[in-house]
N, C-alpha and C positions, 0 to 999 in steps of 0.2 A: 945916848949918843945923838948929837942934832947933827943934822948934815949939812955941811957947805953945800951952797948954791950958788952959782954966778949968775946974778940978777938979770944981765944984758940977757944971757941965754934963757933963761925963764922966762924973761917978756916976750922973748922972738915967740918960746912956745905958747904962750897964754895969748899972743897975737895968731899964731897958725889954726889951735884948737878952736879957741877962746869958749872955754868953759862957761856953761850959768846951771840957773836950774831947767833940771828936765820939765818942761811942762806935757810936753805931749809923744806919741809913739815914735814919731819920726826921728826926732828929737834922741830917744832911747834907743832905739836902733843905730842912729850916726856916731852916739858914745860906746855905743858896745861894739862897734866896727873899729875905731879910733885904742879903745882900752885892749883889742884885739891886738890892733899893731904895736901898742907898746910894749905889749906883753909880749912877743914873738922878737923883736927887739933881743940878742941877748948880751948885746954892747950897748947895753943902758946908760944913758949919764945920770950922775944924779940931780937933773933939772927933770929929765926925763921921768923917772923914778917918782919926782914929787908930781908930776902933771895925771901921771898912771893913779897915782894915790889917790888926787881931786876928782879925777873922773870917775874911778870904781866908788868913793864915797859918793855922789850925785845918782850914780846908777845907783847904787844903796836906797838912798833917800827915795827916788824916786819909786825902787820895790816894794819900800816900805808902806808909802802913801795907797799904793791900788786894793781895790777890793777884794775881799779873798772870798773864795766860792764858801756857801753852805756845806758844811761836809755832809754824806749821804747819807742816810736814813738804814738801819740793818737789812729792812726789806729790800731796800732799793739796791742796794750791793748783792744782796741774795736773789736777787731780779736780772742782776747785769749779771753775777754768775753763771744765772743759766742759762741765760741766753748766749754768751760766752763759750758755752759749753753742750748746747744744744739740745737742754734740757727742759722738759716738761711739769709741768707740777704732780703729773702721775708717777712720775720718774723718784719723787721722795717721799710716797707712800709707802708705809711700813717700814720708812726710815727714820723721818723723824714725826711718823703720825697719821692718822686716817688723813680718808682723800677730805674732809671736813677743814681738818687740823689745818693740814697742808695748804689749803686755800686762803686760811685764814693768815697765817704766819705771812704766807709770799706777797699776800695783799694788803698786807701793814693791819690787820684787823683784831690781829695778835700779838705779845712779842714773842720774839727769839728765848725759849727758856736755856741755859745753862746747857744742858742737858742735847737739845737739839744742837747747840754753839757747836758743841763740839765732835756732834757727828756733820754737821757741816762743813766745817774744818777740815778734818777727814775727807771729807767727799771733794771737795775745793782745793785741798794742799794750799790753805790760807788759816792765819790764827784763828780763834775763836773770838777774839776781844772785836773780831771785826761785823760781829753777829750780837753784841749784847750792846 
């Protein structure tokens, strides 16, 4: 289905918005304010409709392009846990291993075996997969 447009009205809005690419935050923010009010709009025309389209594709593009974080490290999640959670590394002795073990593991010195994953898990109320 393609959709009628009335050109004169799509210039008015490509003159109002006036769409490009996102280059910077500000930029991203003023489209995601803009794509906000189209969207809230719910006597849309369909000029409107295509503008709403151009913009959420550019906000696309431009999510696409940023750098995405390192994901974190087993330890490092098993580190944010307990601290989360106000936990000690004595705190998972004889849970998932001497106070040796345990040092080792929380300190990246070791990995996470299978076996500790998932009394982690357990202790966390978080999957195991988030430990191996």
């Amino acid at each position: 289905m393609t959709l009628t447009i009335n050109k004169d009205i799509y210039s008015q809005l490509l003159v109002k918005f006036q769409p490009k690419v996102i280059e910077t935050e500000a930029e991203y923010q003023e489209y995601g304010d803009i794509l906000i009010e189209l969207m809230m709009n719910t006597n849309r025309s369909e000029e409107e409709t295509a503008i709403l389209k151009l913009i959420a594709s550019l906000i696309k593009e431009f999510d696409e392009k940023q750098e995405q974080p390192e994901p974190a490290s087993p330890h490092e999640i098993l580190q944010h846990l307990m601290e989360e959670h106000n936990m000690r590394q004595v705190d998972l002795v004889d849970k998932i291993g001497s106070k040796g073990v345990v040092s080792e593991v929380v300190n990246g010195k070791r990995a996470i075996s299978k076996s500790q994953a998932k009394t982690l898990a357990g202790i966390f109320h978080v999957s195991p997969a988030l430990f191996l």
